[in-house]
C-alpha positions in Angstrom: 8.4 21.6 38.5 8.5 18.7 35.9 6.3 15.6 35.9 8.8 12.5 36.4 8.2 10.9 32.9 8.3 7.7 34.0 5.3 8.2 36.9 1.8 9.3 35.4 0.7 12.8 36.8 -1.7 12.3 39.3 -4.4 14.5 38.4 -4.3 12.7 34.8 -4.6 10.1 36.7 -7.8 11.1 38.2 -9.2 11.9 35.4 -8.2 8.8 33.1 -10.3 6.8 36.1 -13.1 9.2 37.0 -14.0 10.6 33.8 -13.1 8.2 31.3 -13.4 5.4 33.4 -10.1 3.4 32.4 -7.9 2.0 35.5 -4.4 3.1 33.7 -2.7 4.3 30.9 -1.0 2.3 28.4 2.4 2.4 25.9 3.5 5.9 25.5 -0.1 7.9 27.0 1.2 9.0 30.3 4.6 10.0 28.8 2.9 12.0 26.3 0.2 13.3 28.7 3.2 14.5 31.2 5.3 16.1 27.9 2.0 18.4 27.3 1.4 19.1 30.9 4.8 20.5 31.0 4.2 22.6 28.8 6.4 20.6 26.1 5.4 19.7 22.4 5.3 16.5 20.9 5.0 14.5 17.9 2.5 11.2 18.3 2.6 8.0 16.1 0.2 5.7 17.6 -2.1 2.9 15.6 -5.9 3.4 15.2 -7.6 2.1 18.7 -4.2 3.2 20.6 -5.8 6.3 22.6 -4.7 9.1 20.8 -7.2 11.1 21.7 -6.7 10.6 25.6 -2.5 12.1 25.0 -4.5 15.5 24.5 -7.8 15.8 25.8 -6.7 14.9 29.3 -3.8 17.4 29.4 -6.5 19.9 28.4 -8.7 19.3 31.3 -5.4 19.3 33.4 -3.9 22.7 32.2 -5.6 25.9 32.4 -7.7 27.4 29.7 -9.3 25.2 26.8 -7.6 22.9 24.0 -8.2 23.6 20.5 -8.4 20.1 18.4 -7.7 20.7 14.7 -9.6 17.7 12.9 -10.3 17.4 9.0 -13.4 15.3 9.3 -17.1 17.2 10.8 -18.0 13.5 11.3 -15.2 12.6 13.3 -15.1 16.2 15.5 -19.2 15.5 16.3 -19.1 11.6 17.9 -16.1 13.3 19.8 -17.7 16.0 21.1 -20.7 14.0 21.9 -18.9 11.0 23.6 -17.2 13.8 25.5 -20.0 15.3 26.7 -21.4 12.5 27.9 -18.8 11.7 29.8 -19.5 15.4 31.9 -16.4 16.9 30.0 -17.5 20.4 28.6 -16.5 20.1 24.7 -17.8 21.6 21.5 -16.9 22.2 17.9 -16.7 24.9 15.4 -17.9 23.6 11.8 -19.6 24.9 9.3 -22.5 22.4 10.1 -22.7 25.0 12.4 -26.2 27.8 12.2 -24.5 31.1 12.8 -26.1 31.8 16.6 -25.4 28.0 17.5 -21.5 29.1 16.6 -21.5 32.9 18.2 -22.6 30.7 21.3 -19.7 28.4 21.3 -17.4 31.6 20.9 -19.2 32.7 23.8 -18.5 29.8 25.4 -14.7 29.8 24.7 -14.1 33.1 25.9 -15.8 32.7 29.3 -13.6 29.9 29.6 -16.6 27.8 30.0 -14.8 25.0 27.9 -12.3 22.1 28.6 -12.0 21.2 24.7 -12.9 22.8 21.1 -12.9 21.3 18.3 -12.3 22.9 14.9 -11.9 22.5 11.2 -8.2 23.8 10.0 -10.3 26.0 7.3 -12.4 27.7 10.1 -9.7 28.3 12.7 -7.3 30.3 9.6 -9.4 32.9 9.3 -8.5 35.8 10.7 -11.7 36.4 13.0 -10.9 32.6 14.3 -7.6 33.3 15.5 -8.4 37.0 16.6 -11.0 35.1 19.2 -7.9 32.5 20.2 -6.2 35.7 21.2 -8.5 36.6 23.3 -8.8 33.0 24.9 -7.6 31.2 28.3 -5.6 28.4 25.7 -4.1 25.3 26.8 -3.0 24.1 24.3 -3.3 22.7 20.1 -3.6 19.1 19.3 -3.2 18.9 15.6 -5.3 15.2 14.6 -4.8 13.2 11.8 -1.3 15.4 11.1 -0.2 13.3 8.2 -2.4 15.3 6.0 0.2 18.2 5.9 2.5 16.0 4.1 2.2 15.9 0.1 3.2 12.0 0.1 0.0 11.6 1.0 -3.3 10.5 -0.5 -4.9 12.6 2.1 -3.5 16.0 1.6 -5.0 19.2 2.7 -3.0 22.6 2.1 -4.6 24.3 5.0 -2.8 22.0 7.0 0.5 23.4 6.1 -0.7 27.3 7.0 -1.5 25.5 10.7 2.7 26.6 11.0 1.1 30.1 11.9 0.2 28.6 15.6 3.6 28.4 16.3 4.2 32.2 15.2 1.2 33.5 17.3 1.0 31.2 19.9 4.6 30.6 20.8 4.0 30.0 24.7 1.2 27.4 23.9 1.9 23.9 23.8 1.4 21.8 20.4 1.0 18.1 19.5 0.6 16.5 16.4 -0.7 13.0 16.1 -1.2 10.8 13.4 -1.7 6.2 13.3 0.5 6.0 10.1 3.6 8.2 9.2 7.1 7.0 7.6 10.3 8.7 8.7 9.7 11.0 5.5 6.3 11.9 6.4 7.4 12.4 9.7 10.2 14.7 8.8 7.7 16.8 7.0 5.2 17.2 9.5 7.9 18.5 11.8 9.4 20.7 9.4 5.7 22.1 8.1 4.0 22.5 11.4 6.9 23.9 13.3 8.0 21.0 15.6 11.7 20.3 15.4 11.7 20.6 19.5 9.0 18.8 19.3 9.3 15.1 21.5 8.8 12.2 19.0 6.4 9.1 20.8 6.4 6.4 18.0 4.5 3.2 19.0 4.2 1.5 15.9 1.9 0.3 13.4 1.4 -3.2 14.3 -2.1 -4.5 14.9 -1.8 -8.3 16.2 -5.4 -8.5 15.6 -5.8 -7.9 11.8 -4.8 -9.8 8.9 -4.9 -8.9 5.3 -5.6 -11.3 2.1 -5.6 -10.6 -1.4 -7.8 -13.1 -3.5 -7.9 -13.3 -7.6 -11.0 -11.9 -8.7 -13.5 -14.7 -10.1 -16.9 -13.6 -9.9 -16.0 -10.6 -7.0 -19.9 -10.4 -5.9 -19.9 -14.2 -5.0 -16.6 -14.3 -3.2 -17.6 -11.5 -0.9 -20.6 -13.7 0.2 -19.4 -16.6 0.4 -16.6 -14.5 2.8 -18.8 -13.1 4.3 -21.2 -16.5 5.3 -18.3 -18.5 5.9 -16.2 -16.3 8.1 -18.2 -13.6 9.3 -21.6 -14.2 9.6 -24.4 -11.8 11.6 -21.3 -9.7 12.1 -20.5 -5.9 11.4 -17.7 -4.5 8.1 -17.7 -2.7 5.6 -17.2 -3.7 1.7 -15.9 -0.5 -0.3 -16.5 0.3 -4.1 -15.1 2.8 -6.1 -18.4 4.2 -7.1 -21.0 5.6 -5.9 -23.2 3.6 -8.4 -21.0 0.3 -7.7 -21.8 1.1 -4.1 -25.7 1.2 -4.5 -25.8 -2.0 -6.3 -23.8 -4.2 -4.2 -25.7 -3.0 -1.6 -28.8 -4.1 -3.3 -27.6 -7.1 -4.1 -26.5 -8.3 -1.0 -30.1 -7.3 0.2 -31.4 -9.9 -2.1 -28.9 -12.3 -1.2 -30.9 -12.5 2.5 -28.1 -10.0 4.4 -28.6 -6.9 5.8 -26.6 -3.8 3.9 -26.9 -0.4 3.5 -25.2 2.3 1.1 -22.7 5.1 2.4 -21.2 7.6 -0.3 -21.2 11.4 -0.3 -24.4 11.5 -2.8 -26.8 10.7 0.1 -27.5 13.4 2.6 -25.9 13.7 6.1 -29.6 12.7 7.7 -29.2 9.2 5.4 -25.4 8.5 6.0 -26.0 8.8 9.5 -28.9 6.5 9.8 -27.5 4.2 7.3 -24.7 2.9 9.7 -26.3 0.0 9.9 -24.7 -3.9 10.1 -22.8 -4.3 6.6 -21.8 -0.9 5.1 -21.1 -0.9 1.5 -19.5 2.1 0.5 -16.8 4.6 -0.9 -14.3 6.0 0.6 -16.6 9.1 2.2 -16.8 6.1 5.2 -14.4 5.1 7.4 -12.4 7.4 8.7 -13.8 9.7 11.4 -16.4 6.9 12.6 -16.0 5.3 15.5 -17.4 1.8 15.2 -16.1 -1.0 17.6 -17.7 -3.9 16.3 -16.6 -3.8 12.9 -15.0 -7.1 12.1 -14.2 -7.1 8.3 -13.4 -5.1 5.8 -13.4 -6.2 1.9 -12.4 -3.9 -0.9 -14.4 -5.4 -4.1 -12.7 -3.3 -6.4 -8.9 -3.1 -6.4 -7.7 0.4 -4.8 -6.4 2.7 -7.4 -3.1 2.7 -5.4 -1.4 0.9 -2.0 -1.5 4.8 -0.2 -5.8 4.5 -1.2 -5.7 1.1 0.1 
């Protein structure tokens, strides 16, 4: 029987409030949520704070069998996993942060059916082992994240993204959803075409965010504009100021050290232990920050060098 699109499906429902503890859905969630539960595909567009990450994860607790989530970024895959867990939904990942017994216990896991949601790097689920043990696996479905990395448009392109078409080959009765905050009609054609998804159901909410602003300023001493930004308008508060070098990066931070604020470096030079400890009240950083953290009280962001292009920016 189908779920009435308009109505959300009451065990979602449930879910959303018991588990998650939100009271309803919002924009296109429970639409999308019903579309999976169905069994259908779809094809997400939704701005950064929207909920993707509800549209799958909640249809993978509803259906039987686990959902695999395909995510490019270890850092963003762990803070998921770990909010999800402590919210007493059974999630883990497959990375190769992982120690090979830590990882055979996870597969363990999955084919036991002893897990709502697993989370995996596209490079480790294509290999052939990977998707032998899917085979073998109670699957509920795929949720393909940050899908605008298939498309060659893009500054963040990753060609194991466009070998994910094989799901559709080997898993043809499994549901699929792609989701991504920022795709044109070109990079949406792509991802459709490249993944597999023509019959896919588009949900495209937008881009707008009422609640930032953007300002370009002529650079006239960049180091002294950013504080005096940053005193004037933002003071004791949480952002990030990016660099295009890892050496630019150590020396603003520095600097804004001895200026009387409190900043810390974040660049792929320093080791995982460092980054993670360092996410600390102003970040100064390259580009290795950002995406894949989930922050909430950010409340600026200032690029002190200009991007290299508007897709960087």
């Amino acid at each position: 029987m189908q779920t009435d699109p308009h109505q959300p499906h009451p065990r979602a429902l449930q879910i959303l409030r018991q588990t998650f503890g939100y009271h309803g859905f919002r924009s296109a969630q429970a639409a999308v949520i019903n579309r999976l539960i169905d069994g259908g595909d779809a094809l997400v567009i939704m701005p950064t704070g929207g909920g993707k990450s509800l549209c799958y994860q909640i249809p993978a607790m509803v259906r039987p069998g686990v959902g695999i989530v395909v995510s490019p970024l270890i850092a963003l895959m762990q803070d998921q996993v770990s909010a999800l867990l402590q919210n007493g939904v059974r999630a883990a990942f497959l990375n190769s942060s992982l120690m090979p017994e830590a990882a055979r216990s996870v597969e363990r896991q999955l084919l036991n059916g002893e897990l709502d949601l697993l989370y995996i790097a596209p490079e480790r689920l294509l290999q052939e082992n990977t998707l032998g043990l899917l085979q073998r696996a109670p699957l509920a479905l795929f949720a393909i994240d940050e899908a605008h990395c298939v498309s060659q448009w893009g500054h963040d392109f990753r060609p194991e993204y466009i070998q994910l078409s094989q799901l559709a080959e080997r898993f043809p009765q499994i549901p699929r959803i792609a989701l991504t905050a920022t795709a044109d009609a070109r990079t949406r054609q792509e991802i459709s075409e490249r993944l597999q998804l023509q019959r896919a159901e588009a949900f495209i909410t937008g881009f707008d965010r009422p609640n930032i602003r953007y300002r370009i300023i002529e650079a006239q001493g960049a180091r002294r504009q950013l504080l005096e930004f940053i005193r004037r308008e933002h003071p004791g508060e949480a952002g990030i100021v990016y660099c295009l070098s890892r050496r630019m990066v150590d020396e603003t931070a520095d600097w804004l050290n001895q200026q009387g604020l409190r900043a810390l470096p974040y660049h792929a030079g320093l080791d995982a232990a460092t980054r993670s400890k360092n996410q600390s009240l102003i970040m100064v950083a390259t580009t290795a920050f950002g995406r894949g953290i989930d922050k909430p009280d950010v409340r600026f962001v200032a690029h002190l060098s200009l991007p290299k292009s508007i897709e960087a920016y």
